[in-house]
N, C-alpha and C positions, 0 to 999 in steps of 0.2 A: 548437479551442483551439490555439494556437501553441503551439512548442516551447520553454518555459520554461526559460533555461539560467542556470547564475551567467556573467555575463559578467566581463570584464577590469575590473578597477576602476580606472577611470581614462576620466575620461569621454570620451570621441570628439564631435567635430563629423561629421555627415554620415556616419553607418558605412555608407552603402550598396556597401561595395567589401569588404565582410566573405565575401562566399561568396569571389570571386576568389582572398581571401588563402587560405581554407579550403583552395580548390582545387590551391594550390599547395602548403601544409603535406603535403596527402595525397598530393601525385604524387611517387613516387620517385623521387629523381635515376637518369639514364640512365648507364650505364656505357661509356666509351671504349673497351676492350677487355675482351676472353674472357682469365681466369684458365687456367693451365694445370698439368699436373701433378697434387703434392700439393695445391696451392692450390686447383684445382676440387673434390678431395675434400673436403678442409674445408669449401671453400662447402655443398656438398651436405650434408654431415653436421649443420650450421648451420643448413639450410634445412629439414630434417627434424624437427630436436629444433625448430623456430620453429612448425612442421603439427603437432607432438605439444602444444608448448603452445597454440597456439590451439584446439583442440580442449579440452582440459580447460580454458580460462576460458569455452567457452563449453557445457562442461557444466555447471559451476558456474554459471553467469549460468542457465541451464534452470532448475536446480534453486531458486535464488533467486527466479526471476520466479514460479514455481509456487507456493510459500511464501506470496511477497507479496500473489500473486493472492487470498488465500483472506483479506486485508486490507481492508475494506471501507471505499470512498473516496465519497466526496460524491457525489449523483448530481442531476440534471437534477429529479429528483423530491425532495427535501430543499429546493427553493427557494434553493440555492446552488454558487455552481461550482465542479466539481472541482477539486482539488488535484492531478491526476495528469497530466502535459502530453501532449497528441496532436498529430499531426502537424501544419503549417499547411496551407493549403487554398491551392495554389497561386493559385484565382482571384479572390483576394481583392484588391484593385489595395492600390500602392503609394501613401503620402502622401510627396510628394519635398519638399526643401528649392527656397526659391523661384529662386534662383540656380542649380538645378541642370535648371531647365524651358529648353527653347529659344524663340528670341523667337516664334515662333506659339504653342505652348504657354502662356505668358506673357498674351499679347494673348486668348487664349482664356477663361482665367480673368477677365480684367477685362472683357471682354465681357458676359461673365455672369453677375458682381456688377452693373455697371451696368444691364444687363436686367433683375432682380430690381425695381430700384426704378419698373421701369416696370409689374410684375405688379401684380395685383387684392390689395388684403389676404385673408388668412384668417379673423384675426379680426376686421374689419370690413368684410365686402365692400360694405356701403351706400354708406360714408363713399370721400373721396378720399386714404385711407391707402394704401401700396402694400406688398408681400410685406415691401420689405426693413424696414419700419418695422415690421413683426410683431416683429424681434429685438428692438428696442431695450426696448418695451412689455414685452415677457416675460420680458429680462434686468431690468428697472427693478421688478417688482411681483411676480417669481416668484424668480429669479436671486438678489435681494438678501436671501433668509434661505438661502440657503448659503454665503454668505461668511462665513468667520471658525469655519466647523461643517465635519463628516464629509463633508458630500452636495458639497461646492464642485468635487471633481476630477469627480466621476461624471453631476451635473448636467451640467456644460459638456461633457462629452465627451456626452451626449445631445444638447444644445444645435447641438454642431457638427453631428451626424449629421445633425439638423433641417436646419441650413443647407446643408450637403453635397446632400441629396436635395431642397433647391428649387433649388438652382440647376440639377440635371440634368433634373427632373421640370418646372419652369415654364421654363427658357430653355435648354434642350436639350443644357447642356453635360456633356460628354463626360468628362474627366477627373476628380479627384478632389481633397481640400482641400490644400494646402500649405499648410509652416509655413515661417516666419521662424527659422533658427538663429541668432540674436542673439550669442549666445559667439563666433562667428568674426569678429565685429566690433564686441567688444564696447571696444574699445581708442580706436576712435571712432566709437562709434553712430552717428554724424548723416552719416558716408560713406556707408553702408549702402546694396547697391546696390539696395533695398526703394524706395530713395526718390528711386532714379532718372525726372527726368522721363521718357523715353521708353521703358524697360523697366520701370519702377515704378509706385510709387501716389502721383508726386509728391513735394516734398522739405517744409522747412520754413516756416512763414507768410511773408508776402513781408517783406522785412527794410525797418525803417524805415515800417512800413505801419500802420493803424491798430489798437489794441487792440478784436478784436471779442467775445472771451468770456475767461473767467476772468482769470488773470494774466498772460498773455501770449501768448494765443491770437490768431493774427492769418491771412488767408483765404492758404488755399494757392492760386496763382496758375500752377500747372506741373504737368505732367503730367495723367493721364485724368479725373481730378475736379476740376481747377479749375474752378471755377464750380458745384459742388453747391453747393445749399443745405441747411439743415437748419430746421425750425420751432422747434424747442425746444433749450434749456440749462439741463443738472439742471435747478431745479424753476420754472422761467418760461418762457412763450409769448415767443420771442425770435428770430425768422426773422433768419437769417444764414450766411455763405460757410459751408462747410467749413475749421473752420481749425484749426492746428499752432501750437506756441511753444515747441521745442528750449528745456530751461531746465536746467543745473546744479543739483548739489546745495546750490552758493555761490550761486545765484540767476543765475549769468551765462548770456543769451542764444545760441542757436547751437551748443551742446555739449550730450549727453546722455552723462551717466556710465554706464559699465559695469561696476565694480566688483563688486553685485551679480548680473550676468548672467558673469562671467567663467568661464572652463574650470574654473579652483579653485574659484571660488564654487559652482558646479552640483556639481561631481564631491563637495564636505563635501554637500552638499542629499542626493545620492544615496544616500550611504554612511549615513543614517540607518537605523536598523532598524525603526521603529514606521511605522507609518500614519499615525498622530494626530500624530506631531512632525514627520513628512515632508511632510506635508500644511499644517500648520501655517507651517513656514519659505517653502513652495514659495507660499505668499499672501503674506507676510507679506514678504517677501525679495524671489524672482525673478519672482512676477506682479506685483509695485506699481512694480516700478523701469522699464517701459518706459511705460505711461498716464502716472505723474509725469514721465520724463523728455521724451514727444511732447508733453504738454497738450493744452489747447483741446480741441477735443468728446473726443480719445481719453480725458483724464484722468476727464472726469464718467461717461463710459456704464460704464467698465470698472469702476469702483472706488466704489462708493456708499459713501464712508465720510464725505461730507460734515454741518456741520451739522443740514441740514434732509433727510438723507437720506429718515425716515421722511415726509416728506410724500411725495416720490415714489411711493411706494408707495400711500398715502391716495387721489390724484388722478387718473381713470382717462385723464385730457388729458394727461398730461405726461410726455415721454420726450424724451430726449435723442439724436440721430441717431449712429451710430457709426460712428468712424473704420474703414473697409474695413480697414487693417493688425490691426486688432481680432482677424478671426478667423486670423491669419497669427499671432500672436502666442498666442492659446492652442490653436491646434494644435500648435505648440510645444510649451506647456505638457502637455496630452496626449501627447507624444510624450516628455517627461522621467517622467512616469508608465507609462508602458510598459515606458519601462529601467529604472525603479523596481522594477515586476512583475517583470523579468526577473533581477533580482540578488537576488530571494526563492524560487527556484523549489521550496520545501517549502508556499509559502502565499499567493504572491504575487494568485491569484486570489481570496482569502477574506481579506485583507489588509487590514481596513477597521474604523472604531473612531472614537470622540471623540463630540460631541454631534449630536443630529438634526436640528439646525437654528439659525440664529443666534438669540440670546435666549434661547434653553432649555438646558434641564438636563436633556431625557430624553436618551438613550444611543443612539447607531445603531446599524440594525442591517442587515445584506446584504438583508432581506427589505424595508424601507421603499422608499414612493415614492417615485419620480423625477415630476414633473408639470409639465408646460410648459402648463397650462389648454388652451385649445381649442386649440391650434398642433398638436398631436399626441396620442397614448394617452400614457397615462402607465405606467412601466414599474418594475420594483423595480431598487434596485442592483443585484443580483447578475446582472441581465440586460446590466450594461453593464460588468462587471469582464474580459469578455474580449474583444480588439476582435477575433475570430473565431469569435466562438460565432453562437447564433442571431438574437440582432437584430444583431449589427455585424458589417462584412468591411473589414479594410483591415489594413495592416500598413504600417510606416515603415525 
């Protein structure tokens, strides 16, 4: 279990320079010269009564831990995770922001997205489906009753682990998932250096080019995926490019709003106290604003809230291909639930509430399934509420 702490409220882009600062809070400034005289006495006399009091707070903190100990805390055997924080497990790797990888780094990750789509399916290894087309399939028929319910944070962050461990375990790579921090650019999304032709995943559909899917999805022409194809959009057999449609909230072409994903926007998201409404806004607000603002295949795979949604789910042919920035974007999302956990640290691990599933009315509970059908075992929440416990290692 990581070290559940209240943090700063005030949310941070990229805090991985937090121990640094630590380190320098705790180092004593150095002294220019030796005191002398009365002045070294006092120092001494200062330094004594400083050894008498730490001594007695940290007999009291004895006597408190002793107390407390005899307080009985959740345990591994209760089927849900404790409330009490231990230490983190140093070798758990880091999930870094994508701009903070070096360009071999970088080139290594799309190496091994693009490798995936040459792997065998899982769930159909007859057919000429390949690993990466597992996600879409199991976000599309499994994925789409946790939206809108309790299971939507704790599903995906299984969903990612999934992904995380094919791309290491079928194409050999090495590193671990990175997120897109969206807030640091959120002022003009469509700069973002995610979408750099030769450090990215490419930029927006080619401008002036044909309409190939939904409202203004047109094929991306730059960068490592130009020229994917995908066979399917939402719910039709419809072989075509990979494609992008930067679209405003006004409908204008080539801009994507940030309003929604901004520093303020995120930091009111975090400061919620419930589950149920923290999770609720975090769908509803900061996960819908980056699939509407990309479009084109990113807007159908991420966001089933179309029409004919429910047929998707009906037809065991029809999945919609996902835009690669897909899983960059809800590692994100995972990663704004983490500081979520970490600004509760009385309950942040047991944290969890609202309905069991989209369409119903029964009540979640830490102990229901998580199931990804044959892609993986299927495991209870409470197995995914710490990214340090026994099935997850990673930390951000």
């Amino acid at each position: 279990m990581w070290p559940l702490k209240v943090t700063k409220q005030l949310y941070e882009a990229v805090p991985n320079e937090e121990e640094e600062e630590l380190k320098r809070v705790l180092t004593p400034p150095s002294t220019k010269s030796e005191r002398k005289g009365p002045q070294r006495a006092a120092s001494h006399r200062i330094i004594w009564i400083s050894v008498l009091a730490v001594f007695f707070i940290a007999a009291v903190a004895m006597g408190i831990a002793v107390f407390t100990s005899s307080i009985p805390a959740h345990t591994a055997e209760d089927g849900v995770p404790g409330s009490q924080p231990s230490a983190a497990s140093t070798d758990c790797p880091l999930r870094r922001e994508w701009r903070t990888l070096t360009g071999e780094e970088q080139q290594s990750y799309i190496s091994a997205v693009l490798c995936v789509r040459t792997q065998p399916s899982t769930l159909a290894p007859a057919s000429n489906k390949t690993a990466y087309d597992d996600f879409p399939w199991i976000h599309s028929h499994v994925g789409y009753y946790t939206h809108n319910s309790a299971p939507f944070l704790p599903w995906h962050r299984y969903f990612l682990h999934i992904y995380e461990s094919t791309l290491r375990e079928s194409c050999g790579y090495r590193g671990s998932l990175v997120y897109w921090d969206w807030t640091l650019d959120s002022d003009a999304l469509e700069r973002s250096p995610v979408f750099d032709a030769d450090t990215g995943f490419g930029g927006d559909g080619q401008v002036g080019g044909a309409i190939t899917v939904g409202r203004s999805g047109r094929c991306v022409v730059d960068g490592p995926f130009a020229g994917v194809t995908a066979d399917y959009y939402d719910v039709k057999y419809d072989p075509h490019c990979l494609s992008r449609g930067f679209r405003g909230l006004d409908g204008s072409l080539g801009h994507i709003d940030g309003h929604d994903i901004s520093p303020e926007s995120i930091e009111e998201v975090l400061s919620i106290a419930s589950y149920e409404g923290f999770v609720t806004l975090m769908e509803s607000r900061v996960h819908d604003a980056i699939p509407f603002g990309i479009g084109g295949d990113f807007e159908t795979f991420t966001a089933p809230y179309g029409r004919d949604a429910d047929v998707v789910v009906e037809n065991d042919e029809l999945t919609s291909d996902p835009d690669p920035l897909f899983f960059l974007h809800h590692t994100q999302l995972d990663r704004l639930w983490w500081l979520w956990q970490q600004r509760q640290p009385d309950k942040g691990l047991q944290a969890y509430g609202g309905h069991k599933q989209r369409h119903s009315m029964d009540l979640a509970s830490l102990i229901d399934k998580i199931s990804v059908q044959a892609l993986a075992s299927s495991v209870k929440v409470a197995d995914l509420m710490d990214v340090q416990g026994e099935l997850l290692c990673y930390h951000y």
